[in-house]
Short mmCIF file of the C-alpha atoms (twelve columns), coordinates in Angstrom:
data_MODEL
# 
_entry.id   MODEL 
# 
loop_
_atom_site.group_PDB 
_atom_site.id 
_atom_site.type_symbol 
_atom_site.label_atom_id 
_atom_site.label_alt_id 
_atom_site.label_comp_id 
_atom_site.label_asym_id 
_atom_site.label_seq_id 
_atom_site.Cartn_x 
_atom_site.Cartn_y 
_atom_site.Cartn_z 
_atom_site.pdbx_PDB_model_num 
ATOM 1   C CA . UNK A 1   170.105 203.765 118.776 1 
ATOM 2   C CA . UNK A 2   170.743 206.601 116.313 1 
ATOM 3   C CA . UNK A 3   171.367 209.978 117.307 1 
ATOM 4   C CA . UNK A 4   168.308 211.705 116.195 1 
ATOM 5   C CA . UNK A 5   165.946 209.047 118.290 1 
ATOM 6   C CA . UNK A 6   168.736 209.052 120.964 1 
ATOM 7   C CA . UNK A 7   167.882 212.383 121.790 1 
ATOM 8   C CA . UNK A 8   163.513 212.192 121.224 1 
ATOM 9   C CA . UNK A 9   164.468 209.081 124.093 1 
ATOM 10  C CA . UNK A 10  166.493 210.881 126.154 1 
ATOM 11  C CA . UNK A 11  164.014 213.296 126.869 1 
ATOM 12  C CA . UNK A 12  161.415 211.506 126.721 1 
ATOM 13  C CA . UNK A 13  162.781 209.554 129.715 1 
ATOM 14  C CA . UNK A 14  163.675 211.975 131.479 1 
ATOM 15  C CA . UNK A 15  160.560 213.057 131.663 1 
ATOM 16  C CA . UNK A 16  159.241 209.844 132.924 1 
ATOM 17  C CA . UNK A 17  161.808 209.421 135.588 1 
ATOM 18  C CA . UNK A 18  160.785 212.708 136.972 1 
ATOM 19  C CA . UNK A 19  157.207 211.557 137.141 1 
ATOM 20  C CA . UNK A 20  158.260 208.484 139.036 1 
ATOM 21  C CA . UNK A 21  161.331 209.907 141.098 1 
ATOM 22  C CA . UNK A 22  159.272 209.572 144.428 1 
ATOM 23  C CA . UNK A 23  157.756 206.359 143.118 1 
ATOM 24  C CA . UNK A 24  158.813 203.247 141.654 1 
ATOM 25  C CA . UNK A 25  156.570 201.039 139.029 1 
ATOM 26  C CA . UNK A 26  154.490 198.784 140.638 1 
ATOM 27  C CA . UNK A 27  155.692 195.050 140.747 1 
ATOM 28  C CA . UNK A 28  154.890 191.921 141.756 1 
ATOM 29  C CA . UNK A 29  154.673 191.547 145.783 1 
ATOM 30  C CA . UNK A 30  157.345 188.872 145.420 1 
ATOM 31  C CA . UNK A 31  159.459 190.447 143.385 1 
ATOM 32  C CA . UNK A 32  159.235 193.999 145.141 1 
ATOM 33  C CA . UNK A 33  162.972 194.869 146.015 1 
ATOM 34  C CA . UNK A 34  163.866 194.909 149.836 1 
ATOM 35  C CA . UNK A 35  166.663 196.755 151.364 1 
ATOM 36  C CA . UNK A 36  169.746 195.026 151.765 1 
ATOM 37  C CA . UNK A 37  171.559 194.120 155.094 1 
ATOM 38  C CA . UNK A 38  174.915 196.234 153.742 1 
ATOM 39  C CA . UNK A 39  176.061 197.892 150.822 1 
ATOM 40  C CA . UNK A 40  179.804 198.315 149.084 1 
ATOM 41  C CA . UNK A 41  180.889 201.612 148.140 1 
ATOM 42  C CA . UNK A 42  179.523 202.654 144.734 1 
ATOM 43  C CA . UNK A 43  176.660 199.673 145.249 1 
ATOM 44  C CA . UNK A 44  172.907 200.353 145.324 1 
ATOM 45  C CA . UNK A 45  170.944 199.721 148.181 1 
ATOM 46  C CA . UNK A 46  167.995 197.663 147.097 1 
ATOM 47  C CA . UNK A 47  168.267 194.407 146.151 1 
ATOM 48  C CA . UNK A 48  165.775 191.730 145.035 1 
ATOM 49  C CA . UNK A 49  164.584 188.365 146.281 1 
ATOM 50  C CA . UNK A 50  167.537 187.228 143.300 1 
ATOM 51  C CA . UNK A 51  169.564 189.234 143.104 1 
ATOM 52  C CA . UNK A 52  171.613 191.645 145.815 1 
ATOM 53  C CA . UNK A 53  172.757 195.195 145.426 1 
ATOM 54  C CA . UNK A 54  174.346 196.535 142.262 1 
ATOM 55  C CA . UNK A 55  177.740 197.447 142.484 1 
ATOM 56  C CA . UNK A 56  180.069 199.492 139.996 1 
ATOM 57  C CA . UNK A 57  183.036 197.498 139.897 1 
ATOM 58  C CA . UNK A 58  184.625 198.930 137.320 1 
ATOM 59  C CA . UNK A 59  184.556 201.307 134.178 1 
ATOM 60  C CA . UNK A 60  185.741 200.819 130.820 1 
ATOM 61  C CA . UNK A 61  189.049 202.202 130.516 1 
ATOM 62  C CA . UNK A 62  189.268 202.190 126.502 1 
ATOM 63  C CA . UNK A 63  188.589 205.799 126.082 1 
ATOM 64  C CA . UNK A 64  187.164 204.703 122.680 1 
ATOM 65  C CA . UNK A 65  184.321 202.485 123.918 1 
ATOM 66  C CA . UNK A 66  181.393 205.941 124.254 1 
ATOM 67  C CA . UNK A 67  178.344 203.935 123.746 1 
ATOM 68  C CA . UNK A 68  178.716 200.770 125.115 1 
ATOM 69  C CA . UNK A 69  175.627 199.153 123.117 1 
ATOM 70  C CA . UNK A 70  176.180 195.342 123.366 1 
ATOM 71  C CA . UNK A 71  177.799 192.807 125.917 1 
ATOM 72  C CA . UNK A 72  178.981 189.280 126.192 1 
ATOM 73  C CA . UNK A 73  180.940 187.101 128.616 1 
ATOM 74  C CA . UNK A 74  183.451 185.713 126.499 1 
ATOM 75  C CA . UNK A 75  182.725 181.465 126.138 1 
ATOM 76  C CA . UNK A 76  186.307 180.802 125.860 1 
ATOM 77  C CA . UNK A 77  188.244 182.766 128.604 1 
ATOM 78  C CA . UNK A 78  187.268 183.512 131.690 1 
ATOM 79  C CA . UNK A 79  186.807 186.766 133.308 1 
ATOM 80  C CA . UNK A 80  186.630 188.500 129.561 1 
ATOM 81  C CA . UNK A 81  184.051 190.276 127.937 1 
ATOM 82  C CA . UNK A 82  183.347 192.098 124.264 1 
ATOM 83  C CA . UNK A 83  181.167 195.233 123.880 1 
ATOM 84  C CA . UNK A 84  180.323 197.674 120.972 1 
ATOM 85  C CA . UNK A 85  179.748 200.724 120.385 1 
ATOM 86  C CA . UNK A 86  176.498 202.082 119.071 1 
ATOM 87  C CA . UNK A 87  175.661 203.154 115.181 1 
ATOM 88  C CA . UNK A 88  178.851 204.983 113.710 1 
ATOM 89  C CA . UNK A 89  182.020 203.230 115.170 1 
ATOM 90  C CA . UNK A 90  182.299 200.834 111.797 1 
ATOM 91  C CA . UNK A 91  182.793 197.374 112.383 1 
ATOM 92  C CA . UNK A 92  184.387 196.821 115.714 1 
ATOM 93  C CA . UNK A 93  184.774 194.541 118.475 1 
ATOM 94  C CA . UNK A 94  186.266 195.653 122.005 1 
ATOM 95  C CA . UNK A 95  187.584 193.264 124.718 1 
ATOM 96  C CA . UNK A 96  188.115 194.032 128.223 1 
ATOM 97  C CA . UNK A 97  188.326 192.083 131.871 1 
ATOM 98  C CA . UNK A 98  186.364 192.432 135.053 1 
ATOM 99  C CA . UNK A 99  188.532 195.504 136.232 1 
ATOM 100 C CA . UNK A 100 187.962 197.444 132.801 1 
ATOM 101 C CA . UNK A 101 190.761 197.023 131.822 1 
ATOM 102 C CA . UNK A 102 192.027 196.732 127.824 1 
ATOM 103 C CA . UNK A 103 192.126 193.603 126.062 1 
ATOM 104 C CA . UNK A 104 192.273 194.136 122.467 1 
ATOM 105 C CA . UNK A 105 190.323 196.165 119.255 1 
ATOM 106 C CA . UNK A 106 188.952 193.670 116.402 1 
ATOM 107 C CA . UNK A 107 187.784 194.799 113.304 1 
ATOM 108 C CA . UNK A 108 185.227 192.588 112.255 1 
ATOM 109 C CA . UNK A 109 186.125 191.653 108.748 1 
ATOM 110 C CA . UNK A 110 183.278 191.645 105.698 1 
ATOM 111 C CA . UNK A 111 180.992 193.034 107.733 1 
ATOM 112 C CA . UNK A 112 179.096 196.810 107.614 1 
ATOM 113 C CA . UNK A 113 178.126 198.703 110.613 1 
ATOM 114 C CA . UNK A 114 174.595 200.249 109.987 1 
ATOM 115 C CA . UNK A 115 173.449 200.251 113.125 1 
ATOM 116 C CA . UNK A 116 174.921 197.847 115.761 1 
ATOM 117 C CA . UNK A 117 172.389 197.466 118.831 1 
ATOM 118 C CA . UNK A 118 173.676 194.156 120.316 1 
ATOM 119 C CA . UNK A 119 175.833 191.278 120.791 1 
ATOM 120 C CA . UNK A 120 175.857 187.591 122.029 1 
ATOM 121 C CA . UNK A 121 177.575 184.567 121.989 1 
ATOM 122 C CA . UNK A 122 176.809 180.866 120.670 1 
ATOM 123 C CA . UNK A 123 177.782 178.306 119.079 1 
ATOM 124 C CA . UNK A 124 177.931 177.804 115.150 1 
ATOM 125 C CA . UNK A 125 179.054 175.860 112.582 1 
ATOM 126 C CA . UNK A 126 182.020 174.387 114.186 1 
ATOM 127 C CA . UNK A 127 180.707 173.135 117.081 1 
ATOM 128 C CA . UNK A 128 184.079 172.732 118.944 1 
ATOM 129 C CA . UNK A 129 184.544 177.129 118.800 1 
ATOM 130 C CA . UNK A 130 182.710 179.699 120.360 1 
ATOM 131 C CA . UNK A 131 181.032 182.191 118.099 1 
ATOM 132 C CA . UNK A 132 180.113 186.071 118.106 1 
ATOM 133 C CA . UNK A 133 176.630 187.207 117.284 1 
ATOM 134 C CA . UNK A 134 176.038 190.444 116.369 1 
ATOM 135 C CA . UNK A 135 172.921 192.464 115.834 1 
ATOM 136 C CA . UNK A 136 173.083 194.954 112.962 1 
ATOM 137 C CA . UNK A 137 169.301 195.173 114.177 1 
ATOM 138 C CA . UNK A 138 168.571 198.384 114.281 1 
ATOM 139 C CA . UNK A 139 166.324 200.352 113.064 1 
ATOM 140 C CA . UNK A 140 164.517 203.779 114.179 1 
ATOM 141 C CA . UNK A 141 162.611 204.100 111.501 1 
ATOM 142 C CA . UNK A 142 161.311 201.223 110.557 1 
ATOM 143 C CA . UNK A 143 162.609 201.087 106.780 1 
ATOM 144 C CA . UNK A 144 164.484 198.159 106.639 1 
ATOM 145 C CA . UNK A 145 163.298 195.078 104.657 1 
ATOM 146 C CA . UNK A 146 166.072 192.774 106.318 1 
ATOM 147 C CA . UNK A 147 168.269 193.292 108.936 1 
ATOM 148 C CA . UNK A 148 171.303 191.188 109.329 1 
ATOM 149 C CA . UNK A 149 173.635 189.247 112.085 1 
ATOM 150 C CA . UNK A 150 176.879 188.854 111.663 1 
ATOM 151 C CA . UNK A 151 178.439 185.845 113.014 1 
ATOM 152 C CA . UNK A 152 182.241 185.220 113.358 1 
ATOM 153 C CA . UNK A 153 184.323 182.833 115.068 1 
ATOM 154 C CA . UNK A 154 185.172 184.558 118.973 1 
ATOM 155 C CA . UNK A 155 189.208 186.097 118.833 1 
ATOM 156 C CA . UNK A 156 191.268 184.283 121.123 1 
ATOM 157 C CA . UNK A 157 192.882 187.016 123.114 1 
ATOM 158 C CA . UNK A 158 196.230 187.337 124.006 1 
ATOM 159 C CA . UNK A 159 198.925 189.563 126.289 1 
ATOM 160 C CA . UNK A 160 200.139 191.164 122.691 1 
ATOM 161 C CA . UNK A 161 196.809 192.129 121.500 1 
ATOM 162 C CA . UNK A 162 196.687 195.157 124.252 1 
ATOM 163 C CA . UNK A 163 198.405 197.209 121.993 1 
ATOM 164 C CA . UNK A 164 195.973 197.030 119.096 1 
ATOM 165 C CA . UNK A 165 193.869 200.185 119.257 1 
ATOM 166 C CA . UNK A 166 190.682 201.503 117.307 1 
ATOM 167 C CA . UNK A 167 193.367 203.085 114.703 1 
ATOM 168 C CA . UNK A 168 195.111 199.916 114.131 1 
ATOM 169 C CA . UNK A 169 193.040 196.787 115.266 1 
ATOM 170 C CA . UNK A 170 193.298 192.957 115.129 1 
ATOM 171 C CA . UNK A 171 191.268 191.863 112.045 1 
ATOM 172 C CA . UNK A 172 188.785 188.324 112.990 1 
ATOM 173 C CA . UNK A 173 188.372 185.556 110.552 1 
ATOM 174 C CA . UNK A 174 185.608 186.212 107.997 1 
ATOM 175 C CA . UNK A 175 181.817 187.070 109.401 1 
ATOM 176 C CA . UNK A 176 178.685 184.954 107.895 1 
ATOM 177 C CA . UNK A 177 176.101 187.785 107.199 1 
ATOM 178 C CA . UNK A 178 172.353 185.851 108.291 1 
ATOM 179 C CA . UNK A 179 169.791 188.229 106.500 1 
ATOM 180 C CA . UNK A 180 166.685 188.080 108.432 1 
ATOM 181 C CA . UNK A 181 162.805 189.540 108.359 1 
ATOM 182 C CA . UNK A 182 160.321 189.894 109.883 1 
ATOM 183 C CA . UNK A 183 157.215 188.440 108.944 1 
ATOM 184 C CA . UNK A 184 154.583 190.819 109.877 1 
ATOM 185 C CA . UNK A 185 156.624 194.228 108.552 1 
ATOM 186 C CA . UNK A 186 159.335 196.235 110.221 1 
ATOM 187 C CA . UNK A 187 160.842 196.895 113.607 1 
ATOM 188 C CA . UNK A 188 163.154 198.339 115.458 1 
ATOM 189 C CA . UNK A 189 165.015 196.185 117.875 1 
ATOM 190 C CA . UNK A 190 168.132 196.397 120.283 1 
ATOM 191 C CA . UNK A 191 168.472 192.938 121.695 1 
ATOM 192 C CA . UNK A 192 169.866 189.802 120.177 1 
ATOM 193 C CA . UNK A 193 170.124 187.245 122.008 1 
ATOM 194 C CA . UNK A 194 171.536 183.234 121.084 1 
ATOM 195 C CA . UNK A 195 170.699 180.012 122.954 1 
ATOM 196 C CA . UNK A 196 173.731 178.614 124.132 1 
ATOM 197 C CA . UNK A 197 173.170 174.848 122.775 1 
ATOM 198 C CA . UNK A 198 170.562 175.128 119.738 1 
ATOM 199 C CA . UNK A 199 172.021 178.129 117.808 1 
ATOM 200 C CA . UNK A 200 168.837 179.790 117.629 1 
ATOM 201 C CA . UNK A 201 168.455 183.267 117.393 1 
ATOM 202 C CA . UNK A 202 166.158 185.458 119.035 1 
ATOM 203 C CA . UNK A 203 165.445 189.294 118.800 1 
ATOM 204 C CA . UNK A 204 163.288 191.190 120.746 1 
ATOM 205 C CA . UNK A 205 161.868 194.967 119.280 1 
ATOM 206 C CA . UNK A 206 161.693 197.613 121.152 1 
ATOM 207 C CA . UNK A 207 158.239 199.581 121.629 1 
ATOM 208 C CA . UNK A 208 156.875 202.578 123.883 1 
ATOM 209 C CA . UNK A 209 154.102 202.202 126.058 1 
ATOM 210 C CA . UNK A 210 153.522 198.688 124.400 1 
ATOM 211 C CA . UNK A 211 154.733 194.902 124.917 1 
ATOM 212 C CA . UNK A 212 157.845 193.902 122.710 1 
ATOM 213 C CA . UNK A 213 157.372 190.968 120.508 1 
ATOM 214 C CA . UNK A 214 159.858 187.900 120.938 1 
ATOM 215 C CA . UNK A 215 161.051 186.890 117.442 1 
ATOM 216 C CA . UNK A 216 163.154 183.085 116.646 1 
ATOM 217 C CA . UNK A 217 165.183 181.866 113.941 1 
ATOM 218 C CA . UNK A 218 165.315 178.234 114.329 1 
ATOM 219 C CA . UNK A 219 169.178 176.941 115.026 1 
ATOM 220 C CA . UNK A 220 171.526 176.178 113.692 1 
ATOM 221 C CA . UNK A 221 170.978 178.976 111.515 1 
ATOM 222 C CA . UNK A 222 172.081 179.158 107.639 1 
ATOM 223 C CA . UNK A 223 173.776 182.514 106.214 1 
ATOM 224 C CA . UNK A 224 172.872 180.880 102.745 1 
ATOM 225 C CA . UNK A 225 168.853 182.644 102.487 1 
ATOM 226 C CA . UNK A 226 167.456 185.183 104.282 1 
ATOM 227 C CA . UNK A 227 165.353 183.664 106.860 1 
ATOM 228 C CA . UNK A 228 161.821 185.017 107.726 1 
ATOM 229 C CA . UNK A 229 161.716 185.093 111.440 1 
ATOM 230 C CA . UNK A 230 159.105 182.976 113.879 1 
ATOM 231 C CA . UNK A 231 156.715 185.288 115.929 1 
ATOM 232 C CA . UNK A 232 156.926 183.618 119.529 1 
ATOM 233 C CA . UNK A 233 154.176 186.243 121.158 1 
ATOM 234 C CA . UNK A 234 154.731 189.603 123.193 1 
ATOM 235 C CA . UNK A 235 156.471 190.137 126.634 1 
ATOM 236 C CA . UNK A 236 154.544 192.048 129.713 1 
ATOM 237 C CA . UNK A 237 157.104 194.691 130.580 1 
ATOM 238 C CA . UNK A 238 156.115 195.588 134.085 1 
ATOM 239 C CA . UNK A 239 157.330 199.310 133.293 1 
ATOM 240 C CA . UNK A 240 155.980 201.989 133.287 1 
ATOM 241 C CA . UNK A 241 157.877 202.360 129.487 1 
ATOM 242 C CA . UNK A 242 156.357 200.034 128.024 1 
ATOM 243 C CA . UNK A 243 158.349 197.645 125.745 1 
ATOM 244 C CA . UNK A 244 161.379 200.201 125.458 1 
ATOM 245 C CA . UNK A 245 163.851 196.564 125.418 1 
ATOM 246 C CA . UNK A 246 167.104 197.559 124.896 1 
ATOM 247 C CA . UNK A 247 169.989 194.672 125.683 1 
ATOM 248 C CA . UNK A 248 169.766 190.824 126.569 1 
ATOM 249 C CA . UNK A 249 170.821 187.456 127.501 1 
ATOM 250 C CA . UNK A 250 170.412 183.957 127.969 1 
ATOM 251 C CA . UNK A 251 172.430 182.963 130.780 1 
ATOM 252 C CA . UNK A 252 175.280 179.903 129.883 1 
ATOM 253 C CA . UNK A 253 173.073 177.101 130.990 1 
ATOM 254 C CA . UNK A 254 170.091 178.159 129.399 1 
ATOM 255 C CA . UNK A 255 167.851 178.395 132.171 1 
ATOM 256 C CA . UNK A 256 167.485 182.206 132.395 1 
ATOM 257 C CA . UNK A 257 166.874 185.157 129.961 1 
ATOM 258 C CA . UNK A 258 167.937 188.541 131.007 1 
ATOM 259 C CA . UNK A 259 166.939 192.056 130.020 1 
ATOM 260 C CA . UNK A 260 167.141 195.489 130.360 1 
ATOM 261 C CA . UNK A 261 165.733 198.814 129.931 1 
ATOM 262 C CA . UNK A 262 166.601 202.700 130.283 1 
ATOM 263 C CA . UNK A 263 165.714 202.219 134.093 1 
ATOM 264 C CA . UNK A 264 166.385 198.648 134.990 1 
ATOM 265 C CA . UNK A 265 166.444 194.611 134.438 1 
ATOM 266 C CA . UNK A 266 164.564 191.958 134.057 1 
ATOM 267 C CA . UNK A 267 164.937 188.330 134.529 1 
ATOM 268 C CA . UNK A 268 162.621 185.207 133.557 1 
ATOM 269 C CA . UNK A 269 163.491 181.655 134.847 1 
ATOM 270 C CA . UNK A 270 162.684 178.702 132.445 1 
ATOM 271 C CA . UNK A 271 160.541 176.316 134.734 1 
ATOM 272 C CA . UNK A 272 162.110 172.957 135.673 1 
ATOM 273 C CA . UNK A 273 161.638 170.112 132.863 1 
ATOM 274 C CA . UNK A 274 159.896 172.826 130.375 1 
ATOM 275 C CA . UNK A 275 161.002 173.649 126.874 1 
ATOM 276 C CA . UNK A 276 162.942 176.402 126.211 1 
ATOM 277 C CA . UNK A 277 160.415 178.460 124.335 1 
ATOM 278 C CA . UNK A 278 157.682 178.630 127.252 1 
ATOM 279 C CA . UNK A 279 159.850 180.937 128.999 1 
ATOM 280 C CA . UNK A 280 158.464 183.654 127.082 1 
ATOM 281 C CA . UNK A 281 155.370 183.237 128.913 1 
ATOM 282 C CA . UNK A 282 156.943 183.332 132.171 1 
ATOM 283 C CA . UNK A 283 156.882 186.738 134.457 1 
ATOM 284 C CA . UNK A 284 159.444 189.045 134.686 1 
ATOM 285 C CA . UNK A 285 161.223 190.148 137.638 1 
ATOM 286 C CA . UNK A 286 162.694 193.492 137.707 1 
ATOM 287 C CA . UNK A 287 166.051 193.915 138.986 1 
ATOM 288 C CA . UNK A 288 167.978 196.774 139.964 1 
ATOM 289 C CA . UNK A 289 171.138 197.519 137.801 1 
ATOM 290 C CA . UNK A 290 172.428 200.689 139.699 1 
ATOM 291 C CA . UNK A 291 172.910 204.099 138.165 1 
ATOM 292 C CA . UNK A 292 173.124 204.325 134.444 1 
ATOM 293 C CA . UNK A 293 173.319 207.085 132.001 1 
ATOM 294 C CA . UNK A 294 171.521 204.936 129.376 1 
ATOM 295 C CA . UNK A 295 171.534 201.243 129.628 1 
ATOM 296 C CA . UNK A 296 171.487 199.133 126.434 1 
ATOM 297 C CA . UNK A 297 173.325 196.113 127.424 1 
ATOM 298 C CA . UNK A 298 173.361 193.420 129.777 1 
ATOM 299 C CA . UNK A 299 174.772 190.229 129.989 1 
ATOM 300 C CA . UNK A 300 175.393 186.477 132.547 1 
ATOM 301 C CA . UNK A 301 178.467 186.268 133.690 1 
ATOM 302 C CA . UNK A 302 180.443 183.051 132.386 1 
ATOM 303 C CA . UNK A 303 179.683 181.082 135.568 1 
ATOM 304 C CA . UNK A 304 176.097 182.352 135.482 1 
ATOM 305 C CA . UNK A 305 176.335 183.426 139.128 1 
ATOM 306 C CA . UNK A 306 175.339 187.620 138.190 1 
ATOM 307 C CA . UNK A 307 174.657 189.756 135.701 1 
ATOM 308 C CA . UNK A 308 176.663 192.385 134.372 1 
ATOM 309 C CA . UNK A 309 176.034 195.886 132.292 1 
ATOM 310 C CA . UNK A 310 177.126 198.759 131.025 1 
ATOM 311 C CA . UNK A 311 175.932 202.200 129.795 1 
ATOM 312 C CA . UNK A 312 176.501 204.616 127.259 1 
ATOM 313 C CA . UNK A 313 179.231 207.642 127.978 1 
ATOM 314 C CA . UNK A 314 182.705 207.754 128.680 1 
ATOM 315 C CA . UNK A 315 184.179 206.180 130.704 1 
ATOM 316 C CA . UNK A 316 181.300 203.604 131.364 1 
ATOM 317 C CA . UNK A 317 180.693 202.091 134.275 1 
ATOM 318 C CA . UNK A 318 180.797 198.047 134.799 1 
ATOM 319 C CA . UNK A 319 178.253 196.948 136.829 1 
ATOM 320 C CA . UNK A 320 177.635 193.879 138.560 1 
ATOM 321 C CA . UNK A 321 174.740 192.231 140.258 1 
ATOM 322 C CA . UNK A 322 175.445 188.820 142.283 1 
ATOM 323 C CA . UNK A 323 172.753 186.305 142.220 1 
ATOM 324 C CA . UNK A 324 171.950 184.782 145.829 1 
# 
């Protein structure tokens, strides 16, 4: 999110949480959160019939990740993960582990930085490598004609690539730019999200007070056109913000889709034996991601067992919610 909207949002809710800090929104009986038998130190105390507690097991201890925007469990080594920073950082990829702590800077090379809202992983046109997705997506004011991923083969980290700092990164193989639109006008949108085995991409835009639409490019995806994107239908946000989507995932196995907002998360559970696509019209459960300062990014862990997120500010906090 830009700075000019960042702060219109901030405020905005702000506002709503002190309408609703006695209060939650209503959900679900089934998915209403209970409290939980114990709590770590730094966890929260509710928990959901999913999920448990969320616990702050780390923050990010690259002093130049400020607004984490994106995240991703690396496909390729466990117990790693790449963020983002929000519009203005250039083209740049950070990893880190499951303490925080620094694995590397990559400069993403022939590829702009507009306004980066989101990242996720996949697979591509080799199908024996992982691949990085990320969503240039962006946009606040609804000018842009296209908007365009970038997708580059995933770095494979090592010990030496610690030193490599924001000043002096690593440099990745050459990003494919995929131009996409949209094919009912323009949106803003923070969440990009892959399926692990098709390639397809989906984005989901980001509304007030309204349900988000859920948008497809068919996989495996081309960077030779610009592709017009696939209108799947809307999402019922059980929020009291409406559609305000900003981070999400499909977990490794592709049975689950997660997402978040300024307050909280959301999963939705593909049914057994159904396509992929009907889990759009599946309910969301809310889940509770712990204190943030401003969530916009969530992601499965490799193993698919939790969810993790961060937030925007310095040093930002890695949380972690085990599934049960």
């Amino acid at each position: 999110m830009k700075k000019n909207s960042r702060y219109r949002f901030t405020l905005f809710c702000c506002l709503l949480l002190a309408m609703v800090s006695c209060q939650q929104a209503p959900v679900p009986e089934r998915a209403q959160a209970r409290p939980a038998a114990s709590a770590s130190p730094g966890s929260s105390k509710r928990t959901t019939e999913t999920y448990g507690p969320a616990r702050r097991i780390a923050v990010l201890k690259d002093p130049a990740i400020k607004e984490s925007s994106g995240l991703v469990a690396s496909r390729s080594t466990p117990g790693l993960f790449w963020t983002h920073n929000d519009s203005g950082d250039g083209p740049l990829i950070y990893a880190f582990n499951n303490r925080g702590d620094r694995k590397g800077v990559w400069r993403v090379v022939v590829a702009g930085a507009r306004d980066w809202e989101d990242i996720a992983a996949g697979p591509g046109p080799d199908r024996s490598r992982s691949y990085l997705y990320i969503g240039d997506i962006g946009d606040n004011n609804e000018r842009r004609f296209d908007i365009i991923v970038y997708r580059v083969p995933e770095p494979k980290v090592t010990a030496a690539d610690i030193s490599s700092t924001k000043r002096k990164p690593l440099v990745t193989e050459s990003a494919e730019a995929i131009h996409l639109r949209y094919p009912d006008g323009k949106h803003d949108a923070e969440t990009l999200m892959v399926h692990p085995v098709t390639g397809s991409i989906f984005i989901v835009t980001k509304v007030a007070f309204a349900n988000p639409s859920v948008y497809e490019a068919d996989g495996p995806v081309s960077s030779e056109k610009t592709i017009t994107l696939k209108r799947l239908g809307e999402l019922n946000i059980p929020s009291l913000l409406g559609g305000i989507i900003t981070g999400g995932d499909i977990s490794p196995d592709g049975r689950r889709v997660a997402l978040c907002d300024y307050m909280q998360g959301y999963e939705i559970v593909l049914p057994d034996g159904a396509a992929f696509n009907t889990i759009w019209t599946q309910p969301l459960k809310p889940i509770d991601l712990g204190k943030r300062k401003q969530g916009e990014a969530i992601a499965y862990r490799l193993d698919g067992k939790a969810l993790l997120a961060t937030s925007e500010g310095s040093p930002a906090p890695l949380i972690q919610v085990l599934r049960r």
